[in-house]
N, CA, C and O of each residue as an XYZ file, in Angstrom:
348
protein
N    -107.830     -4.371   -132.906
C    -107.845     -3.867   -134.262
C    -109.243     -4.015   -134.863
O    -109.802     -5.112   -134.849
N    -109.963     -2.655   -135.524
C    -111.157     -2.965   -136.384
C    -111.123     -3.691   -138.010
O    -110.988     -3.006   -139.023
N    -111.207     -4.524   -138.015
C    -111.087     -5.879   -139.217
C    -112.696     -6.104   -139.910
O    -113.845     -6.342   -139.539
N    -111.900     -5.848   -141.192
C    -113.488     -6.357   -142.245
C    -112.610     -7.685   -142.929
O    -111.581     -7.660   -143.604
N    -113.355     -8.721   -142.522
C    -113.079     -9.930   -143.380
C    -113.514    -10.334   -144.303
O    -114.679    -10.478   -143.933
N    -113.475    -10.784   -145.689
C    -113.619    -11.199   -146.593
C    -113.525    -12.280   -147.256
O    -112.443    -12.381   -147.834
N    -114.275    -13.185   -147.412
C    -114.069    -14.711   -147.912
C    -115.705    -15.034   -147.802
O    -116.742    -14.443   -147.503
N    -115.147    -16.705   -148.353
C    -116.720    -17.296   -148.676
C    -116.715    -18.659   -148.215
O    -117.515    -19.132   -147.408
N    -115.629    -19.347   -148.858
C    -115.566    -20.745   -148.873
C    -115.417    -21.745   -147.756
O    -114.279    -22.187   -147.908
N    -115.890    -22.254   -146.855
C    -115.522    -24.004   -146.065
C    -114.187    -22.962   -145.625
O    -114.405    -22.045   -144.834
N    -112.883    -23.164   -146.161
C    -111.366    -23.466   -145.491
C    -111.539    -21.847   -145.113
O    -110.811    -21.667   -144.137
N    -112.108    -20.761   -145.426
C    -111.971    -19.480   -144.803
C    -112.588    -19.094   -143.064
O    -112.214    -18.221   -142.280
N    -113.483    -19.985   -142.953
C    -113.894    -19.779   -141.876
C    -113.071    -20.139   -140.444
O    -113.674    -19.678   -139.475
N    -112.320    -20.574   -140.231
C    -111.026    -20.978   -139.816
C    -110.574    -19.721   -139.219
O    -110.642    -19.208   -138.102
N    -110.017    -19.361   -140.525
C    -109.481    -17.844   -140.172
C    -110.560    -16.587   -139.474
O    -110.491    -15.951   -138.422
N    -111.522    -16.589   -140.572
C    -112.186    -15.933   -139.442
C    -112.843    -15.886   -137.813
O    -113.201    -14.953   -137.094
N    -112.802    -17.403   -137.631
C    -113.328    -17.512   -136.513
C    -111.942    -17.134   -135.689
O    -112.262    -16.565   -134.645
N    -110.486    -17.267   -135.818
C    -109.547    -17.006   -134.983
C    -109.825    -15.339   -135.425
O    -110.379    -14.848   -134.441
N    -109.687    -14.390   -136.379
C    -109.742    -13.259   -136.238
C    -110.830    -12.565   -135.140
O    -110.666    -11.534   -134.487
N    -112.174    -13.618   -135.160
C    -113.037    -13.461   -134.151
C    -112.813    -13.138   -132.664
O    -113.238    -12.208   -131.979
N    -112.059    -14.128   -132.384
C    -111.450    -14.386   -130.898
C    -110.451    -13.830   -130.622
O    -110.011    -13.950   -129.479
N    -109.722    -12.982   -131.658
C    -108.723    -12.196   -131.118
C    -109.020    -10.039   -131.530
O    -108.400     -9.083   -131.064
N    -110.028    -10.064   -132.400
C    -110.155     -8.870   -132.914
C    -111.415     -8.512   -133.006
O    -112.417     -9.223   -132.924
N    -111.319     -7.317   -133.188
C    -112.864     -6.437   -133.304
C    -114.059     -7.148   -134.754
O    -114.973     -6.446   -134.323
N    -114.300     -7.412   -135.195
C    -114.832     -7.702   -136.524
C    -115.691     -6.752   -136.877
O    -116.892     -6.917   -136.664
N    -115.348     -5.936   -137.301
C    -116.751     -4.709   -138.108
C    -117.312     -5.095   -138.951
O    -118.297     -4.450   -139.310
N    -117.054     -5.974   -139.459
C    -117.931     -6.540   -141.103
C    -117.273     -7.559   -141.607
O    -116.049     -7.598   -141.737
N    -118.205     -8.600   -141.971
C    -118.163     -9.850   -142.651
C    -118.725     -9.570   -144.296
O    -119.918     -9.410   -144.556
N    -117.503     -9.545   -145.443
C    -118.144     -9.322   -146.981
C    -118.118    -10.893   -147.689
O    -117.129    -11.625   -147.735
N    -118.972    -11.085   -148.023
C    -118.718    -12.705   -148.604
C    -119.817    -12.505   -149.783
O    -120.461    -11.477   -149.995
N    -119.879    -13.717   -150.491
C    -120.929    -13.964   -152.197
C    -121.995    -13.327   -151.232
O    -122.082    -13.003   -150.048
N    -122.955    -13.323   -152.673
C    -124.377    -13.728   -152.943
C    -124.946    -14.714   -152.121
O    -123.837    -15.040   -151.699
N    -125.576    -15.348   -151.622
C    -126.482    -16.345   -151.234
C    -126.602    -17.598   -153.239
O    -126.946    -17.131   -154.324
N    -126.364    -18.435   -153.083
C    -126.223    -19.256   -154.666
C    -127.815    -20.362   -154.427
O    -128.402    -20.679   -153.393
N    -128.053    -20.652   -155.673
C    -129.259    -21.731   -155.526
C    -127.957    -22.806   -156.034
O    -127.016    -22.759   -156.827
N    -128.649    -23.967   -154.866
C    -128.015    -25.060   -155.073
C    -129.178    -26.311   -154.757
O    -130.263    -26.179   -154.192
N    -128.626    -27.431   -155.264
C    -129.450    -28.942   -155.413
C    -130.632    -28.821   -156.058
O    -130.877    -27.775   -156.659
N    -131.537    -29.865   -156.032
C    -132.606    -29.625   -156.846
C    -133.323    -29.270   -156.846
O    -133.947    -29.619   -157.848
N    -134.022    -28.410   -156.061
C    -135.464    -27.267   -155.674
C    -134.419    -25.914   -156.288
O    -134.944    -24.991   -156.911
N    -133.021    -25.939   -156.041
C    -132.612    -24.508   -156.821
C    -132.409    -23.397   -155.434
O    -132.269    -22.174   -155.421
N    -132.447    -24.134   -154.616
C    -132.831    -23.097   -153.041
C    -131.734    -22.524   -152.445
O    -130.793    -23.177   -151.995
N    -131.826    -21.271   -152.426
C    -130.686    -20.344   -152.046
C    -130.151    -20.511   -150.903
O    -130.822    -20.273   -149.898
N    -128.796    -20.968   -150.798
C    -127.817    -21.489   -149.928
C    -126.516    -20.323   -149.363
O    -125.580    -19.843   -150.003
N    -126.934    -20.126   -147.874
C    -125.616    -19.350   -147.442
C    -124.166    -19.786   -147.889
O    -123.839    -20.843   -148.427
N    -123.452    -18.813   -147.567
C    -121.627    -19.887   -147.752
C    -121.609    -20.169   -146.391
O    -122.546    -19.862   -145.654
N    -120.511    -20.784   -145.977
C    -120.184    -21.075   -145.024
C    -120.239    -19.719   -143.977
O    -120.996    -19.483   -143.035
N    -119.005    -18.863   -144.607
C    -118.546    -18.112   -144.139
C    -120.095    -16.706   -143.616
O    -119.994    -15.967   -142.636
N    -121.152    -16.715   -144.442
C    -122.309    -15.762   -143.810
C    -122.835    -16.520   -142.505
O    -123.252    -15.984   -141.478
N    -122.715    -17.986   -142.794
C    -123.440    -19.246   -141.802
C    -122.536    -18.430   -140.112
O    -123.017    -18.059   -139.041
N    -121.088    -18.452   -140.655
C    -120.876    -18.092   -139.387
C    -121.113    -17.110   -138.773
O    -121.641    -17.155   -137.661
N    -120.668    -15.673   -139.552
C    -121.118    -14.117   -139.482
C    -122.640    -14.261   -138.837
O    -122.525    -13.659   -137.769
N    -123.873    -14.697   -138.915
C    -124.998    -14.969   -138.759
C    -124.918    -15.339   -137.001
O    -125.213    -14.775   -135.947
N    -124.361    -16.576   -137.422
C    -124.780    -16.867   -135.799
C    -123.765    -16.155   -135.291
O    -124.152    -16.018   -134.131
N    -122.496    -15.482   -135.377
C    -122.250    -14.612   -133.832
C    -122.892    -13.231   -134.469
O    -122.064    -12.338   -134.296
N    -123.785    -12.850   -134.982
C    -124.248    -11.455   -135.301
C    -123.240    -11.030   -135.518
O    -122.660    -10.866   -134.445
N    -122.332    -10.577   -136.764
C    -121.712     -9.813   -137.390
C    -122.515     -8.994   -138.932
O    -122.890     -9.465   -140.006
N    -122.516     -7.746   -138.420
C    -122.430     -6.605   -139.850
C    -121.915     -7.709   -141.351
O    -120.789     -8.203   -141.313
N    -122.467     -7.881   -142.086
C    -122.739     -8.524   -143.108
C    -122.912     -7.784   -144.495
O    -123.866     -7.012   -144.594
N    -122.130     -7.945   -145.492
C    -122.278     -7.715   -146.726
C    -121.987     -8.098   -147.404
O    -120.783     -8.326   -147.519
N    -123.083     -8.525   -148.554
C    -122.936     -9.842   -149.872
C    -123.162     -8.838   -151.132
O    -124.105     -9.105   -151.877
N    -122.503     -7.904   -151.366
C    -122.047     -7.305   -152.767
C    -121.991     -8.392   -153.751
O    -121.172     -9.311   -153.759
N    -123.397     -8.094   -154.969
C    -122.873     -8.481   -156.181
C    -121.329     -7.972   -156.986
O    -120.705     -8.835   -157.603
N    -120.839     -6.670   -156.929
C    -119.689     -6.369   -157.420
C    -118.845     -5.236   -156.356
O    -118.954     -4.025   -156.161
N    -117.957     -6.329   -155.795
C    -117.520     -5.910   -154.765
C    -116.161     -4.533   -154.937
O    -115.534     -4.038   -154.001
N    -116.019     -4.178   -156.474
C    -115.423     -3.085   -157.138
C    -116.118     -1.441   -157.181
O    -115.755     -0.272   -157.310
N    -117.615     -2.428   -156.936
C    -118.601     -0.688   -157.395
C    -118.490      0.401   -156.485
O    -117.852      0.260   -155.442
N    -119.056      1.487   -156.783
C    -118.411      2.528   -156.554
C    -118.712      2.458   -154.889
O    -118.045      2.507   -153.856
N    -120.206      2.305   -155.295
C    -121.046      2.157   -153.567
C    -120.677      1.554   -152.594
O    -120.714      2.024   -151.457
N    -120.227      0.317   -152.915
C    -119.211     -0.796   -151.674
C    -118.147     -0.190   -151.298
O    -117.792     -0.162   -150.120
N    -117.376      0.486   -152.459
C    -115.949      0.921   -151.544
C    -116.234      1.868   -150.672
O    -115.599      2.105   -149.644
N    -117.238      2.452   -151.082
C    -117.700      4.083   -149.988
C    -117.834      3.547   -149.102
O    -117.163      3.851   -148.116
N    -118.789      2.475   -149.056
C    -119.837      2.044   -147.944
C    -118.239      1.243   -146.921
O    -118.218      1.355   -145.696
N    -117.175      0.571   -147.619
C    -116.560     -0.583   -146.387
C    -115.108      1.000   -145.981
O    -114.198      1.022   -145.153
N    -115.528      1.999   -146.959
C    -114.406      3.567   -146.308
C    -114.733      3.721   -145.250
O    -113.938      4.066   -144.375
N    -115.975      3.510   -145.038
C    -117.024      4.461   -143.919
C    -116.628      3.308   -142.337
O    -116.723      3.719   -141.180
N    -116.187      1.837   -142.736
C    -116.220      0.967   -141.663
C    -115.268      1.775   -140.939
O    -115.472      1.858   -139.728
N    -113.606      2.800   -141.734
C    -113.053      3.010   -140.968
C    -111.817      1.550   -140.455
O    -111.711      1.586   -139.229
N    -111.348      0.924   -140.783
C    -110.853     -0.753   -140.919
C    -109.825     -0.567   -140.710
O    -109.269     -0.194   -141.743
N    -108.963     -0.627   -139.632
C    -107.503     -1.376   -139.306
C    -107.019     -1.931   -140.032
O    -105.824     -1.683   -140.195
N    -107.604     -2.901   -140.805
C    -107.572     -3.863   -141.561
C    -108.264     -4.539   -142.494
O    -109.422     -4.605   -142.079
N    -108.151     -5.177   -143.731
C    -109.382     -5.985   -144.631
C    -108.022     -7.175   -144.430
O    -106.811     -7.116   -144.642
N    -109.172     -8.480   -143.791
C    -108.198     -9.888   -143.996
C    -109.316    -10.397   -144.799
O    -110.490    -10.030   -144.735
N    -108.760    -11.363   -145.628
C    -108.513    -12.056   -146.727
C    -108.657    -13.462   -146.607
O    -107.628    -14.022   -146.228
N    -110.017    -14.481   -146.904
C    -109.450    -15.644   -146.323
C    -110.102    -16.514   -147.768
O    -111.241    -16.769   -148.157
N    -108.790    -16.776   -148.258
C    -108.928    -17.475   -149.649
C    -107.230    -18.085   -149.625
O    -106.370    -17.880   -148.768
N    -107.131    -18.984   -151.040
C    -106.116    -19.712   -150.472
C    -105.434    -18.894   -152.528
O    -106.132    -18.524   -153.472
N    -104.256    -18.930   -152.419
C    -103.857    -18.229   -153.694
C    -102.865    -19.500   -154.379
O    -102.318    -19.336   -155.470
């Protein structure tokens, strides 16, 4: 299955790394890059940390509603969008 995953946080990567090992991954969408501690220095999430090292298609949309993102994740063509957040 072609899968765009979506998440950011520590407990999402979990999931994605099993979606990894069992599915296609076309794209990893997660935050911004954030400044954190005291220099202010822009910090991956977890979840790009992983996308990164196995080379996955990557996108950090400031507003992941705008018109341009939805075109742009139409075009992935996606089996699927999983979801890795906790509700």
């Amino acid at each position: 299955m072609r899968v765009i995953f979506m998440g950011t946080p520590e407990f999402a990567v979990p999931s994605l790394k099993m979606l990894y090992e069992t599915q296609e991954i076309i794209c990893v969408v997660t935050q911004p890059d954030k400044p954190k501690g005291r220099g202010q220095k822009l910090q991956p999430s977890p979840v790009k940390v992983f996308a990164t090292e196995k080379n996955l298609p990557l996108l950090q949309p400031k507003k992941i509603k705008s018109p341009d993102v939805v075109a742009e994740l139409k075009n992935f063509r996606a089996d699927l969008i999983a979801e890795g957040r906790v509700k």
